[in-house]
Each structure stands twice: as C-alpha cells, then as structure tokens.
C-alpha positions as CSV (number, residue, x, y, z in Angstrom):
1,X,0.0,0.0,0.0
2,X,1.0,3.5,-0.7
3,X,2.0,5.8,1.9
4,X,-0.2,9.0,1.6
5,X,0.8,12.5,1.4
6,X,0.2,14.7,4.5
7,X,-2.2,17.4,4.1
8,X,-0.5,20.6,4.9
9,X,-0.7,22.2,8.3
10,X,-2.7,25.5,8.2
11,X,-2.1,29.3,7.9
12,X,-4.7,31.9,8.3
13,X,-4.6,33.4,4.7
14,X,-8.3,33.6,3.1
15,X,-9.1,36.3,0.6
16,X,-12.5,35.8,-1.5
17,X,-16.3,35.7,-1.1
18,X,-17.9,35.0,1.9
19,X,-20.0,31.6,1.7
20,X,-21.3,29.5,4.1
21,X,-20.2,26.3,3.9
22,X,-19.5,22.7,5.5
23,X,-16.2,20.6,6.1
24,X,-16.0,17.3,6.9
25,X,-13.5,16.8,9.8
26,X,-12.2,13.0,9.7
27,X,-11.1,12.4,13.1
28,X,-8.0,10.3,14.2
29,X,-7.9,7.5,11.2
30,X,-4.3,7.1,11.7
31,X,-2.2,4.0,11.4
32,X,-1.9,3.2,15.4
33,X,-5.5,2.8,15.6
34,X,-6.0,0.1,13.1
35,X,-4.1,-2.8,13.8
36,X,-4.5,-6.5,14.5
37,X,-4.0,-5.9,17.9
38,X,-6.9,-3.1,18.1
39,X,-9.6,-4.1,15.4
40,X,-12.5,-1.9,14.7
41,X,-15.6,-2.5,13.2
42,X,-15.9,-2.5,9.8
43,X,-12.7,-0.6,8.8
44,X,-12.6,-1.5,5.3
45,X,-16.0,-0.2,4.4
46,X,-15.6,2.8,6.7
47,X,-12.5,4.2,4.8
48,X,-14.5,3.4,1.7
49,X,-17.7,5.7,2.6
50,X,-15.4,8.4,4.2
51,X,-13.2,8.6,0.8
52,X,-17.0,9.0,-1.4
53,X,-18.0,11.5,1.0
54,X,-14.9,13.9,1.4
55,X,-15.4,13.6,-3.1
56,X,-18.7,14.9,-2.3
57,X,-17.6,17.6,0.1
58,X,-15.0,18.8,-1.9
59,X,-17.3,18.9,-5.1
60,X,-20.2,21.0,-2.8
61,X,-16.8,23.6,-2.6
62,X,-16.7,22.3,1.3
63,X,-13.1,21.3,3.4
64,X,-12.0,18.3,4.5
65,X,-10.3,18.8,8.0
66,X,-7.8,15.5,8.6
67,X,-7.8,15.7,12.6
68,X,-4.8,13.9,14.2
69,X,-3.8,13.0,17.7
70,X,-0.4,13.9,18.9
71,X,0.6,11.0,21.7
72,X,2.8,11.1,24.4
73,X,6.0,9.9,24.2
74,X,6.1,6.0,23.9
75,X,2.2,6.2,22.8
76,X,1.2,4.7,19.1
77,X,0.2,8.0,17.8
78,X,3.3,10.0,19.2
79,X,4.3,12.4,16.1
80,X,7.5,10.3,15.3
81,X,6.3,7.2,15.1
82,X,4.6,5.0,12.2
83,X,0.9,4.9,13.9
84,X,1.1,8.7,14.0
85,X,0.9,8.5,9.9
86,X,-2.9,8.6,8.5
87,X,-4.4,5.6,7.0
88,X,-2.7,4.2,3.6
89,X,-5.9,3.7,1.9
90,X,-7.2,7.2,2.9
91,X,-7.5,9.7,-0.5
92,X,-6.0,13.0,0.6
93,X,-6.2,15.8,-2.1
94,X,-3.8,18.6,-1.5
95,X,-6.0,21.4,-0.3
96,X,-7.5,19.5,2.3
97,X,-6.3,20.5,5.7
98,X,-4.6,19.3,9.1
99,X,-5.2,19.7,12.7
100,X,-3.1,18.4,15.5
101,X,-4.5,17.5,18.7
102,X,-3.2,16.3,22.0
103,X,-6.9,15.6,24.1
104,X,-10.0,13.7,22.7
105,X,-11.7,17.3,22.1
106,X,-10.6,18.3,18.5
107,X,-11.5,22.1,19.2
108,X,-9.4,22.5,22.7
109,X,-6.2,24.0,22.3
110,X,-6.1,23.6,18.3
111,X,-6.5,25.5,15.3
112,X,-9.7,24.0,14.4
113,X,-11.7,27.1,15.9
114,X,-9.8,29.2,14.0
115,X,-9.9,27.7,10.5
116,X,-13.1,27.1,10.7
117,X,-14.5,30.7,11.3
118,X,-11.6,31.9,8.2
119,X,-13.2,29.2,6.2
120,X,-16.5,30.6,6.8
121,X,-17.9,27.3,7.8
122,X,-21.8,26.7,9.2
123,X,-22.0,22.7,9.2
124,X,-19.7,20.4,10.7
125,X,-19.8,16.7,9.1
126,X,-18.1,15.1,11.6
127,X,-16.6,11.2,11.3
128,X,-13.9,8.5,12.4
129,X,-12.3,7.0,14.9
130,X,-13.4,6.5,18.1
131,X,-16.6,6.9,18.3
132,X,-16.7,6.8,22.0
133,X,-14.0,8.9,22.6
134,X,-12.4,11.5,20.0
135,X,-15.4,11.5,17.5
136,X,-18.1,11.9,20.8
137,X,-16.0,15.0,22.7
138,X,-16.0,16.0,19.2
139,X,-19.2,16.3,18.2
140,X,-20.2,17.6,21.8
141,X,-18.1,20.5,21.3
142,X,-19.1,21.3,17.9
143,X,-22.8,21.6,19.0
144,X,-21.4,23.7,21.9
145,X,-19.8,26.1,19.8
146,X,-23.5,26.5,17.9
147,X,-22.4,24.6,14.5
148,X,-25.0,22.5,12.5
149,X,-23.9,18.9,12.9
150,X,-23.7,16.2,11.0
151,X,-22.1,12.7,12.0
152,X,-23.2,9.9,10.0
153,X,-24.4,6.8,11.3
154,X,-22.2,4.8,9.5
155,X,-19.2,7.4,9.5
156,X,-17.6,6.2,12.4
157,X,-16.0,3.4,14.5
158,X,-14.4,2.0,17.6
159,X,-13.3,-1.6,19.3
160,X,-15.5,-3.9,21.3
161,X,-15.4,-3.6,24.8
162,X,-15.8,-6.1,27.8
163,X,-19.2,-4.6,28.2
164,X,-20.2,-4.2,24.9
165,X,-20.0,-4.5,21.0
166,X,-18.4,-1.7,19.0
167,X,-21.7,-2.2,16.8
168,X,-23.7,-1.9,20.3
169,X,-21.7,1.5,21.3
170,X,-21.8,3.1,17.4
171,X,-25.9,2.7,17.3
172,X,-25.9,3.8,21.3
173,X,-23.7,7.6,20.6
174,X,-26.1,7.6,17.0
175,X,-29.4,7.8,19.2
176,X,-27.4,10.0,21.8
177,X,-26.4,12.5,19.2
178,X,-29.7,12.8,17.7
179,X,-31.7,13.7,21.2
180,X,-28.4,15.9,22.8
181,X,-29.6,19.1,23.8
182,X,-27.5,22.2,22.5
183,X,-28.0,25.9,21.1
184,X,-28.8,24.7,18.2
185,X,-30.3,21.5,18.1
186,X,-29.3,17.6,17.9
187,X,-27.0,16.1,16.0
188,X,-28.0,14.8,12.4
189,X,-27.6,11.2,11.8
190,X,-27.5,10.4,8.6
191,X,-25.9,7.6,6.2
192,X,-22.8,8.6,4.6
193,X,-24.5,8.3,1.2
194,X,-27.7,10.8,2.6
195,X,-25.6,13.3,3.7
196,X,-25.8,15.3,0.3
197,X,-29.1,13.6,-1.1
C-alpha cells in the first residue's frame, strides 16, 4: 500500500467571497488505531464511505479537516512514530487541511476554531475514529460552539469492549447525538451516502 501524502498544516490566509459552507472533519484515522492488535468495526468499508464523502464535500466547494492526535511519548500515535501517519488507503487531495491534537476534544487547544471561522464554515460533518471517545468530545463541542452537525451513522467506528459490541456503542452515541440538547439543536444522523441527497 501506498503511503499517503500529509495534508498541509494550516495558515490563516483567506481572501474571497464569503460563503457559508460545510467541512467534513475526519477524526483520528491514523495507522496506530487500526491494527491486528486493536480491530475496529468495519474498517474497510468505513475508509470506503469516508473517501466518497470527502469527493462529495470537496465537489459541494466544502473542506476536508484531517484531525490527528499527537501521543505522548512512547504512545502509538506519538508524532514520530509509524501509527502517528494517517491511514494508507485514505485519499488525501492537497487542499485538504490538518489539525493536530493532543486531548479527545478536537476544538481544545487547536487550530480548528480558527480555521473554521476563516473558512466561513456553518456545518460540521463530523466522522472517524473512536466513536466513544475523540469523534463523541467532538461532536459535543461542535454543537457547543453553535455549529449545524452532521455525524453519520455509518461514518464512524471503535473496538469492542468487555461490556459491549463496537456495533452496540456506534448505534448507542447515533441515538445520543440525535436527542443531545444544544444551542442549536441535535446532532444529524444520517448515512454517509444521505448526507448530500
């Protein structure tokens, strides 16, 4: 498999008109979380849906936001290590973007914030990996910050537990993210493929 090319970090330079628009932030789908010794549900066809809808996003003239945790040292996903590197199989366009985090929250202490408001963005498609951890403080803070948000049912994924399936915990966060109360409304839950129907 072919190692992909990193999107490029960003810089606050935007000149143009001002349109509202969406970006699809594809959260922590990076090499450390998707091995044989941490399997997660349906990784194959998740990379495939998230590849057709980041098409789609860039052909509605929306971003794609790569999100990617920065580890410790001696953690999976620290910055010089292989599992740090985003997924082989992943289609990255070069003016897609990068954010670096160090928490589960993809908005504390990042750029994201920032590009996002530059970018004039109104709705937040949100998607990857873990659904109970990095995707769920994710999409929590995004309906705290007011955005429209969108994180599709299928757009996401995570590990079994000793307590329960990773199928069991995807369809629980689904039904929590479409009854959470924010400023501006639940979560929209979606199919990948409905998202732009």
């Amino acid at each position: 498999m072919h190692q992909p090319k990193q999107p490029p970090e960003f810089h606050l330079s935007f000149a143009g008109p001002i349109i509202m628009t969406s970006a699809l932030l594809i959260v922590d789908m990076q090499q450390g979380s998707f091995t044989t010794a941490t399997p997660r549900y349906d990784s194959d066809g998740l990379i495939k849906r998230l590849n057709r809808l980041a098409r789609q996003v860039r052909r509605n003239d929306g971003h794609v936001v790569f999100v990617q945790h920065d580890g410790a040292e001696g953690d999976a996903h620290h910055p010089m290590q292989p599992g740090w590197k985003l997924l082989s199989d992943l289609v990255i366009k070069q003016e897609d973007l990068q954010v670096r985090k160090s928490s589960c929250d993809a908005f504390l202490n990042t750029k994201l914030l920032e590009i996002l408001k530059a970018k004039n963005v109104e709705t937040l498609i949100v998607s990857g990996c873990a659904t109970d951890f990095c995707v769920d403080t994710t999409v929590r803070s995004a309906l705290a910050h007011s955005y429209k948000t969108i994180v599709p049912r299928d757009g996401h994924t995570t590990a079994d537990k000793p307590y329960l399936s990773a199928q069991k915990i995807i369809e629980h966060h689904n039904h929590i993210w479409s009854t959470f109360l924010s400023p501006v409304g639940p979560a929209s839950i979606p199919a990948c493929g409905e998202v732009f129907a």
